[in-house]
Gaussian input, Z-matrix of N, CA and C with variables (Angstrom, degrees):
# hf/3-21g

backbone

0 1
 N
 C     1     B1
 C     2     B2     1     A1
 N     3     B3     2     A2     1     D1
 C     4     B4     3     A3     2     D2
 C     5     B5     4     A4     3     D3
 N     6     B6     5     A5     4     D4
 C     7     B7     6     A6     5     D5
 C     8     B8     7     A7     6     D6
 N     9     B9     8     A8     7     D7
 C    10    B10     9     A9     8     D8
 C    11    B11    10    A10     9     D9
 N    12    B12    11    A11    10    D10
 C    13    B13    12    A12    11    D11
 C    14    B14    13    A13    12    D12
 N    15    B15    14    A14    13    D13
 C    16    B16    15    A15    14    D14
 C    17    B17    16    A16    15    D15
 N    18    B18    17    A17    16    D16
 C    19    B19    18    A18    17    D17
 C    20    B20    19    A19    18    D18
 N    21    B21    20    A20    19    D19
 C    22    B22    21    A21    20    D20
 C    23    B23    22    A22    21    D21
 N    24    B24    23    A23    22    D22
 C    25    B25    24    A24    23    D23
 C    26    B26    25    A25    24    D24
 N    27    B27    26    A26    25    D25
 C    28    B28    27    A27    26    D26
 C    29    B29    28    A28    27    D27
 N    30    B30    29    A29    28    D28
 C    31    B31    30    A30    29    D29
 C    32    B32    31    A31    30    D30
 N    33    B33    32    A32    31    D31
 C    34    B34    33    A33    32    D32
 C    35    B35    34    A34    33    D33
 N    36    B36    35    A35    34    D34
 C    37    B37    36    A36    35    D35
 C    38    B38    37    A37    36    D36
 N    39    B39    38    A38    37    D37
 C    40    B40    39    A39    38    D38
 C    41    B41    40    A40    39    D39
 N    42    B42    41    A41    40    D40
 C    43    B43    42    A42    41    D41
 C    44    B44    43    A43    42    D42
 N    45    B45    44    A44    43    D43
 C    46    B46    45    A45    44    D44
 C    47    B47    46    A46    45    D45
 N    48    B48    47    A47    46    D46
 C    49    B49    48    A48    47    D47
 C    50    B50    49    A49    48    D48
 N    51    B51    50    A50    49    D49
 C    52    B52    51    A51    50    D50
 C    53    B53    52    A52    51    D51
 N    54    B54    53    A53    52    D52
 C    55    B55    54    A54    53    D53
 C    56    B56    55    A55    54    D54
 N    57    B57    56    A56    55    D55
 C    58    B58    57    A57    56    D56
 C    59    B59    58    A58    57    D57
 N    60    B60    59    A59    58    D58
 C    61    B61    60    A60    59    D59
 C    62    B62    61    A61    60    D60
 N    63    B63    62    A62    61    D61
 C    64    B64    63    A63    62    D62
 C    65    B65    64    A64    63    D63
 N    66    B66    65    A65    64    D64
 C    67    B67    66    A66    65    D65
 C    68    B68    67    A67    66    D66
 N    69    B69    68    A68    67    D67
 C    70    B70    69    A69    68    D68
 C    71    B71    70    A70    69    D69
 N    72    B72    71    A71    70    D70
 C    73    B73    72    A72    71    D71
 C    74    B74    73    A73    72    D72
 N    75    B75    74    A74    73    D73
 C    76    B76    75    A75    74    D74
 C    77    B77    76    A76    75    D75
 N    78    B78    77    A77    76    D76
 C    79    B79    78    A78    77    D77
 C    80    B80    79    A79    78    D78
 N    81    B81    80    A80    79    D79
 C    82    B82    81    A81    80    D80
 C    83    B83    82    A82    81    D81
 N    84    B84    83    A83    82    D82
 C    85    B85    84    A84    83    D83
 C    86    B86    85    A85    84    D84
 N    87    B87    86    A86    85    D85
 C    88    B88    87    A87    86    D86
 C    89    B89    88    A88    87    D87
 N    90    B90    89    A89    88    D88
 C    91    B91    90    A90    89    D89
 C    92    B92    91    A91    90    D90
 N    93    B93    92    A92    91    D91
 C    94    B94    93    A93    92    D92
 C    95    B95    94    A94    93    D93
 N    96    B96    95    A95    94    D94
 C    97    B97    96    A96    95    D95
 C    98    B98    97    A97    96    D96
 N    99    B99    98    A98    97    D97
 C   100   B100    99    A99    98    D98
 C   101   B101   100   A100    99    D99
 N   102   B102   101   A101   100   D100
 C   103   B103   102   A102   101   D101
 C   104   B104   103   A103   102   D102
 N   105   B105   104   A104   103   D103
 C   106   B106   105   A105   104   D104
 C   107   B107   106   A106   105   D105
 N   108   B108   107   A107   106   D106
 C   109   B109   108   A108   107   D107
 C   110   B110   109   A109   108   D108
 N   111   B111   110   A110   109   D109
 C   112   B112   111   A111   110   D110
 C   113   B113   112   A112   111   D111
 N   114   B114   113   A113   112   D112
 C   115   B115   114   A114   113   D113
 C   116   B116   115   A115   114   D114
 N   117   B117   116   A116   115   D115
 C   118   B118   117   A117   116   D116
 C   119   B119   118   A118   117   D117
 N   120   B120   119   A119   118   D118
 C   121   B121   120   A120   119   D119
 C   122   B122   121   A121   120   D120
 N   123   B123   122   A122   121   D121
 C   124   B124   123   A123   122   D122
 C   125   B125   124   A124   123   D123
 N   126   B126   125   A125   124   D124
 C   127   B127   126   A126   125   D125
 C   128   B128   127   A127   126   D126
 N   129   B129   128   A128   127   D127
 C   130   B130   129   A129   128   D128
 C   131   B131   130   A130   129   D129
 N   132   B132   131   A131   130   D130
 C   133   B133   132   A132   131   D131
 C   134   B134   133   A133   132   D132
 N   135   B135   134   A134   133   D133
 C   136   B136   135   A135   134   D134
 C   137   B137   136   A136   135   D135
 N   138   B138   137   A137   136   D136
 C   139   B139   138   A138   137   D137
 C   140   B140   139   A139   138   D138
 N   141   B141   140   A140   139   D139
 C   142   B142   141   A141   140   D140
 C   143   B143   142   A142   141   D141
 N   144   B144   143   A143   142   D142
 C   145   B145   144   A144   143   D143
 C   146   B146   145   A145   144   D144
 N   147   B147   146   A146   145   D145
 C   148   B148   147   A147   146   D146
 C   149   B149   148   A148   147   D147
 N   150   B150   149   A149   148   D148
 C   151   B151   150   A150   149   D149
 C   152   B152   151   A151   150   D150
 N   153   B153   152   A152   151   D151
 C   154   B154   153   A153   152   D152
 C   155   B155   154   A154   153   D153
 N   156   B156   155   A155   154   D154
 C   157   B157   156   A156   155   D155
 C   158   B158   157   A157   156   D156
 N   159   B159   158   A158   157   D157
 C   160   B160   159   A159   158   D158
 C   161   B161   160   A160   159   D159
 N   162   B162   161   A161   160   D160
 C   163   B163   162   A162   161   D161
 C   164   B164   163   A163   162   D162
 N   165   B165   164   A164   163   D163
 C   166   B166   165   A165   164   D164
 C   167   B167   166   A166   165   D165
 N   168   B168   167   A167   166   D166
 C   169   B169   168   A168   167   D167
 C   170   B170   169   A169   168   D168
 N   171   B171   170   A170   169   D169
 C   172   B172   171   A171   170   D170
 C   173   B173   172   A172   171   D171
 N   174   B174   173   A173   172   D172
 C   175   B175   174   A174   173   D173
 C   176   B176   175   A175   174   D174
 N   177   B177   176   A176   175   D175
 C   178   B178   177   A177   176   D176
 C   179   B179   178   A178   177   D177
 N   180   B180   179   A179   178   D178
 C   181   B181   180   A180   179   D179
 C   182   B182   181   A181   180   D180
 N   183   B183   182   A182   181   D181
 C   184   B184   183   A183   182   D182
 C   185   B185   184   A184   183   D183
 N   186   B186   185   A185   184   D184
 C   187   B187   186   A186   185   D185
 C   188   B188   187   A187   186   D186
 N   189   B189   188   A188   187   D187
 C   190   B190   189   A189   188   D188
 C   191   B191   190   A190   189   D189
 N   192   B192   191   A191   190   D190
 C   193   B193   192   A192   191   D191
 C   194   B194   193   A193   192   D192
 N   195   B195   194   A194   193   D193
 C   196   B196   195   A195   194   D194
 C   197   B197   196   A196   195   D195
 N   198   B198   197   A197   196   D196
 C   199   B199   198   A198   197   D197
 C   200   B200   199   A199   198   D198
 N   201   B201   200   A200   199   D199
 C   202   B202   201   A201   200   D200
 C   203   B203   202   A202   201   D201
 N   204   B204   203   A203   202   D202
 C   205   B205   204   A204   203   D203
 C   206   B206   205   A205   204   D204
 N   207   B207   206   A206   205   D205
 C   208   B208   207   A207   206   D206
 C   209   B209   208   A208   207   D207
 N   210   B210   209   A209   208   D208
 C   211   B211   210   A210   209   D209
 C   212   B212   211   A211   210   D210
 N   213   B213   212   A212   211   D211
 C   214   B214   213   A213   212   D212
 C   215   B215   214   A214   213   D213
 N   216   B216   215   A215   214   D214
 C   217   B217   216   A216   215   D215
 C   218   B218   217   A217   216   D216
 N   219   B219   218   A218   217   D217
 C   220   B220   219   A219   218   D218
 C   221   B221   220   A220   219   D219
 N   222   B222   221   A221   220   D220
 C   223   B223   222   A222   221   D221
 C   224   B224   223   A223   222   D222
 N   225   B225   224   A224   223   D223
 C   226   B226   225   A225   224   D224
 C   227   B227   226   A226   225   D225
 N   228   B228   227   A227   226   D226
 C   229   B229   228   A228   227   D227
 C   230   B230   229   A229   228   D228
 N   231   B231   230   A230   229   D229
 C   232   B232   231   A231   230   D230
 C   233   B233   232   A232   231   D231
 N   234   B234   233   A233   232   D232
 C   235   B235   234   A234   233   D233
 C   236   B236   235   A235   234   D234
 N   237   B237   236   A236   235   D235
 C   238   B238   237   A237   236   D236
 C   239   B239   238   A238   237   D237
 N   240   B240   239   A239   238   D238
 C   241   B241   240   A240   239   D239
 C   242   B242   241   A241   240   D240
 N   243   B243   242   A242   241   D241
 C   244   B244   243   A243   242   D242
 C   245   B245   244   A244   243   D243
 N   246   B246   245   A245   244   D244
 C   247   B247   246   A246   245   D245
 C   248   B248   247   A247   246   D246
 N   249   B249   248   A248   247   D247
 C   250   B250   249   A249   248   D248
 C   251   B251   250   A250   249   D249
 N   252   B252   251   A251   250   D250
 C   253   B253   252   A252   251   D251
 C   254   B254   253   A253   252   D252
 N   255   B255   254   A254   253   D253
 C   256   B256   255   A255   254   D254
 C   257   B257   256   A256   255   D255
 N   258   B258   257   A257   256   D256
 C   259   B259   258   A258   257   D257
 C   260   B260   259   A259   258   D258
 N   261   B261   260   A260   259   D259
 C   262   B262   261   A261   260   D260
 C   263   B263   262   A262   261   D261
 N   264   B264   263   A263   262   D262
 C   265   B265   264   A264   263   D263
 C   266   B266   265   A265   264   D264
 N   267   B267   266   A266   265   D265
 C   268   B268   267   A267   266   D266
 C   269   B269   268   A268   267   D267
 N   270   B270   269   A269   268   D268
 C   271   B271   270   A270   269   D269
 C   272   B272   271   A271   270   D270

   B1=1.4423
   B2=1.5276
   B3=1.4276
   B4=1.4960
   B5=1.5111
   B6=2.0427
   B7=1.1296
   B8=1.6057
   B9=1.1676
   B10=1.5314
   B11=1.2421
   B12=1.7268
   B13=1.2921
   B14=2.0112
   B15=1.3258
   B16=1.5451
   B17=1.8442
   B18=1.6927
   B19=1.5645
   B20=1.5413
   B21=1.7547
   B22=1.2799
   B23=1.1240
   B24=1.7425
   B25=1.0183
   B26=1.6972
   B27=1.6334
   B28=1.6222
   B29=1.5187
   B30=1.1635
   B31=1.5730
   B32=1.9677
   B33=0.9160
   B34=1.5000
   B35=1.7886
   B36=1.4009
   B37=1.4255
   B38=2.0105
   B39=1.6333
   B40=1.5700
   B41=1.0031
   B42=1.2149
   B43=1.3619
   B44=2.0153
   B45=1.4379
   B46=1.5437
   B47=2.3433
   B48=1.4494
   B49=1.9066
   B50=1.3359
   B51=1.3869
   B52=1.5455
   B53=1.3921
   B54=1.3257
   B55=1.3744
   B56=1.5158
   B57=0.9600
   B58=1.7719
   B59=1.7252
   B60=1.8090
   B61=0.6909
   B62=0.9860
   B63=1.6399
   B64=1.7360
   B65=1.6359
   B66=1.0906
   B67=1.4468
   B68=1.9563
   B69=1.7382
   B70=1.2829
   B71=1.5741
   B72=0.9043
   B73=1.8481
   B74=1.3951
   B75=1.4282
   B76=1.5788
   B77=0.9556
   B78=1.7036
   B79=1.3957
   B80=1.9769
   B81=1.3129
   B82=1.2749
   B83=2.0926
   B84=1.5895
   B85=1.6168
   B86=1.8909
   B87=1.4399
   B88=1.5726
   B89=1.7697
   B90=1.9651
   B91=1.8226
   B92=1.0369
   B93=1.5366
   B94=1.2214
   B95=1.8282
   B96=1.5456
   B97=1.7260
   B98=1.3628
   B99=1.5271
   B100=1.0883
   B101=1.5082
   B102=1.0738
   B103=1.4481
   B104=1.7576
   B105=1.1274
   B106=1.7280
   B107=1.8543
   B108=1.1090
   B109=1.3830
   B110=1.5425
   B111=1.3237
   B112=1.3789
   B113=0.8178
   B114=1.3606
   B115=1.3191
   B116=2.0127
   B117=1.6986
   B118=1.4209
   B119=1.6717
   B120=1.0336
   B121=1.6258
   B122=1.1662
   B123=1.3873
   B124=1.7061
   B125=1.4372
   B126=1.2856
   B127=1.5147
   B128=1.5229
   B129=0.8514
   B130=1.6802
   B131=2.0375
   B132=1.7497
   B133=1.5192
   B134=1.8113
   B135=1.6983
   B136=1.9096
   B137=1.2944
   B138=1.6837
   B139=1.3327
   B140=1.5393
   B141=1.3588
   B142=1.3613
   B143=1.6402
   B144=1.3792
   B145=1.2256
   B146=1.4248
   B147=1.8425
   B148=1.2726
   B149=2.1558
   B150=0.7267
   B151=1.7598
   B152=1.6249
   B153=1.2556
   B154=1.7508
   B155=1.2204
   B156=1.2601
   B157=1.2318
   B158=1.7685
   B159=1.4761
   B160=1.1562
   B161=2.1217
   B162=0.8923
   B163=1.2416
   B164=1.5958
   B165=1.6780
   B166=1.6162
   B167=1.3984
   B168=1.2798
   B169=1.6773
   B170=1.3935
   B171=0.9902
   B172=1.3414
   B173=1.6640
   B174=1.8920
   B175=1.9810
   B176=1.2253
   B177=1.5036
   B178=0.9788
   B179=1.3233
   B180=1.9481
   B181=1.0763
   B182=1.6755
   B183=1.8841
   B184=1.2688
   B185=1.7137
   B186=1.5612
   B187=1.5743
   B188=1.3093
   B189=1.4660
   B190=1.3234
   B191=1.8149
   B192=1.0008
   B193=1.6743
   B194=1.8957
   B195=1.9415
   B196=1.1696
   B197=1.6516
   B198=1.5905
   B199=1.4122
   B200=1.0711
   B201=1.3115
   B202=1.9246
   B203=1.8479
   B204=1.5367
   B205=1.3760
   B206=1.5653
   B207=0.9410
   B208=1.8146
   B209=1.5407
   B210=1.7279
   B211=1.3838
   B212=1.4015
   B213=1.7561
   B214=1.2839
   B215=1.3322
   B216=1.8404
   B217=1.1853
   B218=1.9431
   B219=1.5250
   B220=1.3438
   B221=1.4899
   B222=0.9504
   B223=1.8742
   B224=1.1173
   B225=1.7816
   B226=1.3680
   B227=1.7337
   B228=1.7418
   B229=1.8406
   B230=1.3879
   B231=1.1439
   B232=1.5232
   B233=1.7246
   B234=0.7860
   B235=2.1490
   B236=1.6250
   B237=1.4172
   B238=1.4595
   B239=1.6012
   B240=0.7196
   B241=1.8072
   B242=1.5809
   B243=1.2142
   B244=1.4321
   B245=1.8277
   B246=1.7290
   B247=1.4448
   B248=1.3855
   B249=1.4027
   B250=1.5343
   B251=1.6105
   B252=1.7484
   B253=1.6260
   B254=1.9126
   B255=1.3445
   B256=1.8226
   B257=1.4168
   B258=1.5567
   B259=1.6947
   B260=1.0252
   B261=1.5900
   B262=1.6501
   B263=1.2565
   B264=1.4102
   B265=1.6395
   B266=1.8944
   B267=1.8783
   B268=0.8486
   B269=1.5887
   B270=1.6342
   B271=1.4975
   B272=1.1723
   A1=108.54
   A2=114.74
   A3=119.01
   A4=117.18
   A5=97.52
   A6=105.40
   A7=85.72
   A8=137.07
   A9=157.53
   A10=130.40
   A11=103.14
   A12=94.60
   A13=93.90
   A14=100.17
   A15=100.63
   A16=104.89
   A17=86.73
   A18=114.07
   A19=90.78
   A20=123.26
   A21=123.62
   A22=97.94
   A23=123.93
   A24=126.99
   A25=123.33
   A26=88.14
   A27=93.97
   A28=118.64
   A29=127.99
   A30=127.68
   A31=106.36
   A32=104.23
   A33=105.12
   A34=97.21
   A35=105.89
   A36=104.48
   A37=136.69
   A38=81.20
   A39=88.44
   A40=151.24
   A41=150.93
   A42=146.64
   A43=91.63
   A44=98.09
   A45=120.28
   A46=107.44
   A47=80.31
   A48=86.17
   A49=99.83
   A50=121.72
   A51=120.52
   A52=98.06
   A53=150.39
   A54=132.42
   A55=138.67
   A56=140.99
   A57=130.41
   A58=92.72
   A59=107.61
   A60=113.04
   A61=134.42
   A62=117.64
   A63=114.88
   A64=106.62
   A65=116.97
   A66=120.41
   A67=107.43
   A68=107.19
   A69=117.64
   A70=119.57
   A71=128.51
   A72=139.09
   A73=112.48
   A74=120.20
   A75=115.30
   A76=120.69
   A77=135.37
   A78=147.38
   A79=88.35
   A80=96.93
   A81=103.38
   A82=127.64
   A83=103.50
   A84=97.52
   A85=119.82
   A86=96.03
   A87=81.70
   A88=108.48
   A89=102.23
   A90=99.41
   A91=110.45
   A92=150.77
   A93=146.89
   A94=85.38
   A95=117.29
   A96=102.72
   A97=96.44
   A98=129.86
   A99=159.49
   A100=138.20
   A101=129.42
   A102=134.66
   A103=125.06
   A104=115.77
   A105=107.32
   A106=95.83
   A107=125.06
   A108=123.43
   A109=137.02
   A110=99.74
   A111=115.36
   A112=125.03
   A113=138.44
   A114=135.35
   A115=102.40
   A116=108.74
   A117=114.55
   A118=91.60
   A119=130.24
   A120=126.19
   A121=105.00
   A122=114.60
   A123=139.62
   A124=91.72
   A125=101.53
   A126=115.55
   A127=111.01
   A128=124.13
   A129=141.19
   A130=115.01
   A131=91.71
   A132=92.65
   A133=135.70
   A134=84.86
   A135=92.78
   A136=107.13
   A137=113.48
   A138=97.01
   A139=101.42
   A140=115.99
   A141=124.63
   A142=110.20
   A143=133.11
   A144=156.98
   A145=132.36
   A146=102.82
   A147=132.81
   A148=103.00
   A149=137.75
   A150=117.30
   A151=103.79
   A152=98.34
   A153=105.08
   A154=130.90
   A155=153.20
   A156=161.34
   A157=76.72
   A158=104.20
   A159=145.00
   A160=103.79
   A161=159.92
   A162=161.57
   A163=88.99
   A164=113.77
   A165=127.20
   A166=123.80
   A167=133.76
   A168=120.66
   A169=125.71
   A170=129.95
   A171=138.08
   A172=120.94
   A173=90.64
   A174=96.28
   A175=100.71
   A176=115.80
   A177=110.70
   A178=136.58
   A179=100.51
   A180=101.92
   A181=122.31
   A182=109.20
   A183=104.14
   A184=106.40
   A185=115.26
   A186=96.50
   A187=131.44
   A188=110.59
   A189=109.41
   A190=131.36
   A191=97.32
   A192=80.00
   A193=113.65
   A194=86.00
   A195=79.96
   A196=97.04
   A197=122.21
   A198=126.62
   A199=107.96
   A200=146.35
   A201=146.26
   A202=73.63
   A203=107.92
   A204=120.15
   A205=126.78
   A206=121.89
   A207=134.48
   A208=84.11
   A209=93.63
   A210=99.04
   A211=114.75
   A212=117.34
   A213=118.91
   A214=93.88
   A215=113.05
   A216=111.69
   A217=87.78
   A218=119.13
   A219=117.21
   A220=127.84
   A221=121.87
   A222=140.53
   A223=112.05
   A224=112.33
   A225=105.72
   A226=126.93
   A227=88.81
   A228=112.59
   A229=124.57
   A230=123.64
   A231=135.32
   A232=88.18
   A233=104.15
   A234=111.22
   A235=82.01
   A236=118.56
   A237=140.56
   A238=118.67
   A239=83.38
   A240=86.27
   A241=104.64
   A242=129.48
   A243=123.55
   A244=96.16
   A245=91.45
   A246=135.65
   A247=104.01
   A248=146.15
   A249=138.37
   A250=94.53
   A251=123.23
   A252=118.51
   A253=85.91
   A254=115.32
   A255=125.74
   A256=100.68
   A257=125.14
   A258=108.14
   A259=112.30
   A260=104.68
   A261=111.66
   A262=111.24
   A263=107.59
   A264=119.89
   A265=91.31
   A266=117.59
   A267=136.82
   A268=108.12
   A269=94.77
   A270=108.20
   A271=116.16
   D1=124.99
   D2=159.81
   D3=-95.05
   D4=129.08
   D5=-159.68
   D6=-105.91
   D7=171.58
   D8=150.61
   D9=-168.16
   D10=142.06
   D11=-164.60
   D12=-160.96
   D13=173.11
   D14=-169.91
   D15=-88.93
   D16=140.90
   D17=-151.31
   D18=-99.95
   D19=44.82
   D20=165.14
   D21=-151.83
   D22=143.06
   D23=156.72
   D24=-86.99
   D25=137.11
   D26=173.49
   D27=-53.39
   D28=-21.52
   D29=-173.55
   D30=-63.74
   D31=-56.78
   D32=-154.24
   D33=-149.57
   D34=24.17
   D35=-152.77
   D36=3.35
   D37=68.14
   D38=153.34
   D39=-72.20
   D40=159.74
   D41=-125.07
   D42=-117.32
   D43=102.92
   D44=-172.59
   D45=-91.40
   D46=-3.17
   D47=-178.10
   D48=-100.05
   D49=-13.61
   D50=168.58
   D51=-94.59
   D52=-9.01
   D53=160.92
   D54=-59.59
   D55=135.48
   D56=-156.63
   D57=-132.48
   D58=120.75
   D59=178.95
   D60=-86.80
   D61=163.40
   D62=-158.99
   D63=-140.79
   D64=132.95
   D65=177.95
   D66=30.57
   D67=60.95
   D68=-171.19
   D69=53.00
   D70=28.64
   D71=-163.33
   D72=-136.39
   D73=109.14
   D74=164.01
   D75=-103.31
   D76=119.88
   D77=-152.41
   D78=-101.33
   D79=113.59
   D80=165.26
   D81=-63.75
   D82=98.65
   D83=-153.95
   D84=-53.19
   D85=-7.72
   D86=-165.66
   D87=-85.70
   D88=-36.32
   D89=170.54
   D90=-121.53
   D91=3.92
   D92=106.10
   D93=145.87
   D94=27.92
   D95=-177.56
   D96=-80.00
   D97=138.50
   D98=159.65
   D99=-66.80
   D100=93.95
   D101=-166.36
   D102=-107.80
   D103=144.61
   D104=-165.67
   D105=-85.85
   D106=119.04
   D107=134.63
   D108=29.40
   D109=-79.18
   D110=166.67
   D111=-125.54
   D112=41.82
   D113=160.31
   D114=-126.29
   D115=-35.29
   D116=-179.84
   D117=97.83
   D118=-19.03
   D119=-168.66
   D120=-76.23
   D121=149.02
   D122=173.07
   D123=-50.78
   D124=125.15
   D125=160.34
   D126=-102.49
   D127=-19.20
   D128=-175.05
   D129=-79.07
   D130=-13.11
   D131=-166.48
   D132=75.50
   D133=10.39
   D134=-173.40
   D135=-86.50
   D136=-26.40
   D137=176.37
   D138=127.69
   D139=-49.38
   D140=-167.33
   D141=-62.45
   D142=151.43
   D143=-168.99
   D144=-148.90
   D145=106.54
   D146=177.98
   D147=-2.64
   D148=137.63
   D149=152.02
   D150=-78.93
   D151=154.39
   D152=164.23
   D153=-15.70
   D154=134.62
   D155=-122.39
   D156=-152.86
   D157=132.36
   D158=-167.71
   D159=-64.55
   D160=72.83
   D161=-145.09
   D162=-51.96
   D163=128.30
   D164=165.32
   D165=-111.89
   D166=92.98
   D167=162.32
   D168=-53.92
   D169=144.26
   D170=167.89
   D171=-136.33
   D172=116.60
   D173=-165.27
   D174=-75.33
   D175=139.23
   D176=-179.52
   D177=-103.33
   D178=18.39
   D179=155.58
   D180=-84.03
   D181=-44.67
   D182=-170.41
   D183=-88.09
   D184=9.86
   D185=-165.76
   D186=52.70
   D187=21.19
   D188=159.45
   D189=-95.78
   D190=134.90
   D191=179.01
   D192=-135.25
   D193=159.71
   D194=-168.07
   D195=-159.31
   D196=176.99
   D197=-146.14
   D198=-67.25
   D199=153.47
   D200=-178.97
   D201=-112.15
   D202=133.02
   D203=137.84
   D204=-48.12
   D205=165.81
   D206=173.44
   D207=-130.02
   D208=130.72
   D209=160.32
   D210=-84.13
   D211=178.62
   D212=-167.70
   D213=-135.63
   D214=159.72
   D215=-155.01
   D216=-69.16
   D217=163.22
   D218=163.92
   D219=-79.37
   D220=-11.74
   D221=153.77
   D222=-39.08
   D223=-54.83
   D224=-165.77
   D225=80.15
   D226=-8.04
   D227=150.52
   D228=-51.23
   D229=155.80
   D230=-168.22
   D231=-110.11
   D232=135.89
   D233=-166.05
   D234=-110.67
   D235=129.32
   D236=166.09
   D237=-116.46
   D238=144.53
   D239=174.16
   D240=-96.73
   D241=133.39
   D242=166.76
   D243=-89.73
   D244=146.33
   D245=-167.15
   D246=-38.72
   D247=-178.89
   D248=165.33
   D249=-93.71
   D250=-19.11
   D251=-141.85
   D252=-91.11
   D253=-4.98
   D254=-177.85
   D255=84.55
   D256=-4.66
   D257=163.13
   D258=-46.95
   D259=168.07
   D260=164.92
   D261=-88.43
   D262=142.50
   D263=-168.54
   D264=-81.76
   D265=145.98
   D266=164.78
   D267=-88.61
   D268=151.86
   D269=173.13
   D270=-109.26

């Protein structure tokens, strides 16, 4: 199984590629919040959550794998969400 996942923590963004995992769990080294593997969720109960894990292909002839792009909108617009209160959202 290929696992991946983002090599910063949401807390204080610490450095999650120097973490060594343990019974599926990477203990973030600088404040020690704890996250599951494959899911990115707080294992610790703080609340905090992995960001997106980078999309990986793997050929399945040579077993190599490597990053899938995200496309971007073609505009070149900044995509906003308008507010729940029906203001207009600022840019």
């Amino acid at each position: 199984m290929l696992i991946t996942h983002a090599t910063v923590c949401p807390h204080w963004l610490g450095p999650l590629d120097q973490a060594m995992p343990e019974n599926g769990i990477l203990r973030c080294p600088w404040h020690g919040y704890r996250f599951d593997m494959r899911t990115g969720e707080s294992a610790d109960g703080r609340g905090y959550r992995l960001a997106g894990a980078p999309r990986v292909a793997v050929d399945p002839v040579t077993g190599e794998a490597s990053l899938v792009r995200c496309s971007r909108p073609r505009s070149g617009k900044k995509t906003v969400s308008k507010p729940s209160s029906g203001r207009k959202a600022q840019t």
